[in-house]
C-alpha positions as a Markdown table, in Angstrom:
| # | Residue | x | y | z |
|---|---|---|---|---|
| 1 | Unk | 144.8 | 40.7 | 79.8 |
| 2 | Unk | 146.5 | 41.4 | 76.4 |
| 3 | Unk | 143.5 | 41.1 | 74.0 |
| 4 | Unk | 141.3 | 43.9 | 76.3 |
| 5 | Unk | 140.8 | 47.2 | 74.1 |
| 6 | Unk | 141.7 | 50.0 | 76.4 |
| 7 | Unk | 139.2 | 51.8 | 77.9 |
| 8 | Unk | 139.0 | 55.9 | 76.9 |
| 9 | Unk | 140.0 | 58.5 | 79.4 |
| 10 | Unk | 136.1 | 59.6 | 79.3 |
| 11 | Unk | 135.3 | 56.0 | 80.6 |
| 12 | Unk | 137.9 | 55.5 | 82.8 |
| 13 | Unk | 136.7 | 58.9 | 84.3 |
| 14 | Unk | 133.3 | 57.5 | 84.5 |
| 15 | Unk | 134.3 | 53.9 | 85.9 |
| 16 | Unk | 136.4 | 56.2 | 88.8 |
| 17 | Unk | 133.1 | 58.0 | 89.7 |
| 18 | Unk | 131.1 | 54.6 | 89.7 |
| 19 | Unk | 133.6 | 53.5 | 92.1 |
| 20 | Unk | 133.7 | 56.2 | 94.4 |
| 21 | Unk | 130.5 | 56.8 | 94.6 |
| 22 | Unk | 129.4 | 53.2 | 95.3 |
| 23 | Unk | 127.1 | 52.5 | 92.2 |
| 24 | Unk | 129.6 | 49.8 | 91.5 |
| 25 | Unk | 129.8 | 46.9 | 94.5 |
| 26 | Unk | 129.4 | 43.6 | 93.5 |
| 27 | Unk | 132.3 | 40.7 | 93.0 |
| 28 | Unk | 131.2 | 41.0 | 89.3 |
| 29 | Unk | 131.2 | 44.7 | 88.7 |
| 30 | Unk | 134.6 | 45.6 | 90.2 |
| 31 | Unk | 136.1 | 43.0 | 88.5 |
| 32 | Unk | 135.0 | 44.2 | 85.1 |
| 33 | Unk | 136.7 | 47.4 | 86.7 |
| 34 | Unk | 139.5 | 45.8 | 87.6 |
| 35 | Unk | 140.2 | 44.1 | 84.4 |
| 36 | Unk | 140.0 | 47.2 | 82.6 |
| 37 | Unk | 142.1 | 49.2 | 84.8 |
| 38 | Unk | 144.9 | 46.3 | 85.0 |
| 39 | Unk | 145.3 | 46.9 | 81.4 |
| 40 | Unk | 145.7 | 51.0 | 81.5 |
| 41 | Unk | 148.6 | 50.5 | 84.0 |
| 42 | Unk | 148.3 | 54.3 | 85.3 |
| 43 | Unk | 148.7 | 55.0 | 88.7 |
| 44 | Unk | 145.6 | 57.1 | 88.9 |
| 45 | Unk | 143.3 | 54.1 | 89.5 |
| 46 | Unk | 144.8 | 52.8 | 92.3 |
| 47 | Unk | 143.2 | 54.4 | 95.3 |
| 48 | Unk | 140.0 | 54.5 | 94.2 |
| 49 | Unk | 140.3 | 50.6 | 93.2 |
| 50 | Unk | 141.9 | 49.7 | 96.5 |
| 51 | Unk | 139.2 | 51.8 | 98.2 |
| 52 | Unk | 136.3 | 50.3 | 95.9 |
| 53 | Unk | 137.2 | 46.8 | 97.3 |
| 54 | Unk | 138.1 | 47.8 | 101.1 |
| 55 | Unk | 134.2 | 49.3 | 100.8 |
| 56 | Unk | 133.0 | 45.6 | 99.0 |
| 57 | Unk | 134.4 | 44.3 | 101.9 |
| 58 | Unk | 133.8 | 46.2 | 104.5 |
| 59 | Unk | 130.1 | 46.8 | 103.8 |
| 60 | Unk | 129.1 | 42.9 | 104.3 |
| 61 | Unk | 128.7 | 42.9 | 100.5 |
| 62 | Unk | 131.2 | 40.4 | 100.7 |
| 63 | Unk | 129.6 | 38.7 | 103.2 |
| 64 | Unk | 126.3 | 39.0 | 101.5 |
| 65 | Unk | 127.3 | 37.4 | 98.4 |
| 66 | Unk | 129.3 | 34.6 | 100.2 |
| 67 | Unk | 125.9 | 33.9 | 102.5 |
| 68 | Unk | 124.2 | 33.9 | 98.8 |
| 69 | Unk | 126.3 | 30.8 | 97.7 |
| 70 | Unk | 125.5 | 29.6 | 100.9 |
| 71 | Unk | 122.2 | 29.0 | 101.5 |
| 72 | Unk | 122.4 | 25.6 | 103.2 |
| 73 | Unk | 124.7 | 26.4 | 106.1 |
| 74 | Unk | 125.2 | 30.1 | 105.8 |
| 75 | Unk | 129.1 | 31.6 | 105.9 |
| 76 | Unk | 130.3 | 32.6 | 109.4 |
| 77 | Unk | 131.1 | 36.3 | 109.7 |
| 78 | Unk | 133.3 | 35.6 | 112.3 |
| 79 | Unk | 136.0 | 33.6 | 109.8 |
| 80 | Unk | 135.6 | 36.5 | 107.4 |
| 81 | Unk | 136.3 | 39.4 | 110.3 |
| 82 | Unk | 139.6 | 37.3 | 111.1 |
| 83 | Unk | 140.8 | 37.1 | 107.3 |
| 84 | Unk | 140.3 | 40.4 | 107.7 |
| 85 | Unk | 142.1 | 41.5 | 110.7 |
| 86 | Unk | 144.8 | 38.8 | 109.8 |
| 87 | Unk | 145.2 | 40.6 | 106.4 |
| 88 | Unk | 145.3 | 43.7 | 108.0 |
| 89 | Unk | 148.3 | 42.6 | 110.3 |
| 90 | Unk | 150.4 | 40.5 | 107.3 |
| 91 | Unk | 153.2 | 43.1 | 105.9 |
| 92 | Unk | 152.4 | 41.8 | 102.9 |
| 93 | Unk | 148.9 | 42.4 | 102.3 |
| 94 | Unk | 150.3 | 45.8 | 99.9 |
| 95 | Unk | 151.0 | 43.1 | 97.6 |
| 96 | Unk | 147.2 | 43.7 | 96.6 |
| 97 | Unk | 145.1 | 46.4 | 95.5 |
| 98 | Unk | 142.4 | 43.8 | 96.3 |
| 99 | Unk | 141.4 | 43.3 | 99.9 |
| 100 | Unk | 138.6 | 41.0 | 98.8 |
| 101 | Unk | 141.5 | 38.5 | 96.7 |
| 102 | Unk | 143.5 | 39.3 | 100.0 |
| 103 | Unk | 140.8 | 38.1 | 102.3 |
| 104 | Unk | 139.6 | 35.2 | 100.3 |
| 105 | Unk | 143.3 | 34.0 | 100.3 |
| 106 | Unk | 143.3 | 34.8 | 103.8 |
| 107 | Unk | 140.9 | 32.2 | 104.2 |
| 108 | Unk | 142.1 | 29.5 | 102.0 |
| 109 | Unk | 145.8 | 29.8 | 103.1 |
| 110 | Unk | 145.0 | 29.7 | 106.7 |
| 111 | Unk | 142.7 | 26.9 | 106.5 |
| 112 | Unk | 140.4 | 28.9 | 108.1 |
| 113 | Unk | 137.2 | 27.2 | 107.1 |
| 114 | Unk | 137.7 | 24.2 | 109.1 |
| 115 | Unk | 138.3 | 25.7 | 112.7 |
| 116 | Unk | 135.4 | 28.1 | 112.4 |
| 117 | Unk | 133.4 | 25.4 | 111.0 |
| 118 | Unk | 134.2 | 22.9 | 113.8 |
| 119 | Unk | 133.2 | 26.1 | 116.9 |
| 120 | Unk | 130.0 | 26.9 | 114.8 |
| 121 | Unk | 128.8 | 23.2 | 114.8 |
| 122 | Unk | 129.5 | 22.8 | 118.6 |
| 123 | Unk | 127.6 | 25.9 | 119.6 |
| 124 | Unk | 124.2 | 24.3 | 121.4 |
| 125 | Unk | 122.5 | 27.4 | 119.8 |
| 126 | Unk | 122.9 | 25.3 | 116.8 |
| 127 | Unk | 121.0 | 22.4 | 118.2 |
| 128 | Unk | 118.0 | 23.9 | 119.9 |
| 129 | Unk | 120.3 | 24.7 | 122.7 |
| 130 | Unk | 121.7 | 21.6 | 123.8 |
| 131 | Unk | 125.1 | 20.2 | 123.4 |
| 132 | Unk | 125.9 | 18.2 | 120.2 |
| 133 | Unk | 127.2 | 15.4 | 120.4 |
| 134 | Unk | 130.4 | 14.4 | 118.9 |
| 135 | Unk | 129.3 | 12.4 | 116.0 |
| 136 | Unk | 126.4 | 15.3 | 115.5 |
| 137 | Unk | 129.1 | 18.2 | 115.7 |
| 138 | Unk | 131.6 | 16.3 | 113.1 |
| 139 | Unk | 128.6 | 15.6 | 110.5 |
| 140 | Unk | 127.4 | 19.3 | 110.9 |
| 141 | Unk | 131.1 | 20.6 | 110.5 |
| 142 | Unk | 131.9 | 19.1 | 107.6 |
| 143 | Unk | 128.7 | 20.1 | 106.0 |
| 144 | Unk | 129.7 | 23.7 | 106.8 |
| 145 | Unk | 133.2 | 23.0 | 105.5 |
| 146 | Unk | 132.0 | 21.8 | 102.0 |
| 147 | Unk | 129.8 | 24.2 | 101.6 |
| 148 | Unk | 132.0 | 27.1 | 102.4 |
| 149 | Unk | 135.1 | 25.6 | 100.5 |
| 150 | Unk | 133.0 | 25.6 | 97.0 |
| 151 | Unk | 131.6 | 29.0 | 98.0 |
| 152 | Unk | 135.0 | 30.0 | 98.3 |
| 153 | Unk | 136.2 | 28.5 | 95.2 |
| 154 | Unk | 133.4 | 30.1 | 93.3 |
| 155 | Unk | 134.3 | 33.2 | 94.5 |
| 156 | Unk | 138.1 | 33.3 | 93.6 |
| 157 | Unk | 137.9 | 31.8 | 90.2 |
| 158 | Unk | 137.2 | 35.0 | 89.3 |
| 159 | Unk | 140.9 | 35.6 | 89.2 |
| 160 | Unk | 142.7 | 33.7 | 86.7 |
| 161 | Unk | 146.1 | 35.5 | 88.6 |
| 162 | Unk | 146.6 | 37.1 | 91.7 |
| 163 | Unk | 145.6 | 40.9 | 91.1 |
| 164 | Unk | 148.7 | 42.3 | 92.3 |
| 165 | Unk | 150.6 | 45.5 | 91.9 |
């Protein structure tokens, strides 16, 4: 982040109302934000950062733009509420002002992908409502899990390092 020009206290000003006021909510857009800021190091951006990314989250944009890169076998909300609640319960999610990094991690370092991807390709409603069969739920499951991997990789390359405090 050396080589960013800081950003003027009139923009910065403008960038904090953006955030509060939700103009600003895509994966794209905060982390422009969040670049900046990174480089200002003043503690007045902190809480509306952290709170610009808890709303990301917590609005399904998250979700939305994960089910976007997923078109095939869409994302299961159900692995994404239990990064969340996980992060919520880990002591060190304050590592973070960014509970979308926190919850994408979540993901990856719990290996979450493959159990929810295994219960999703079992469920009959997936089959017309009959029960897969083994073979059927493996090939369906690992469908999900390489889709949902690469979505998740696309999504966290958008940090080169952890955004941490």
């Amino acid at each position: 982040m050396s080589g960013s020009p800081k950003i003027s206290v009139a923009e910065k000003d403008r960038m904090i109302k953006a955030l509060r006021s939700h103009h600003v909510n895509t994966l794209v857009e905060l982390q422009r934000i969040e670049r900046a800021f990174a480089v200002l190091g003043s503690s007045d951006v902190t809480e509306p950062m952290t709170a610009a990314w808890s709303y990301y989250v917590n609005s399904h944009n998250l979700l939305t733009e994960v089910r976007a890169l997923t078109k095939n076998y869409p994302f299961n909300s159900e692995c994404l509420d239990e990064a969340k609640n996980r992060v919520y319960s880990d002591p060190q999610s304050n590592r973070s002002w960014n509970f979308c990094w926190l919850v994408l991690s979540k993901i990856r370092n719990d290996q979450l992908i493959p159990y929810y991807a295994q219960h999703q390709a079992a469920q009959p409603a997936m089959w017309g409502g009959l029960t897969p069969s083994p073979e059927g739920a493996k090939q369906l499951a690992d469908a999900f899990i390489a889709e949902w991997n690469w979505a998740l990789d696309q999504m966290l390359r958008h940090w080169d390092q952890p955004p941490s405090r």
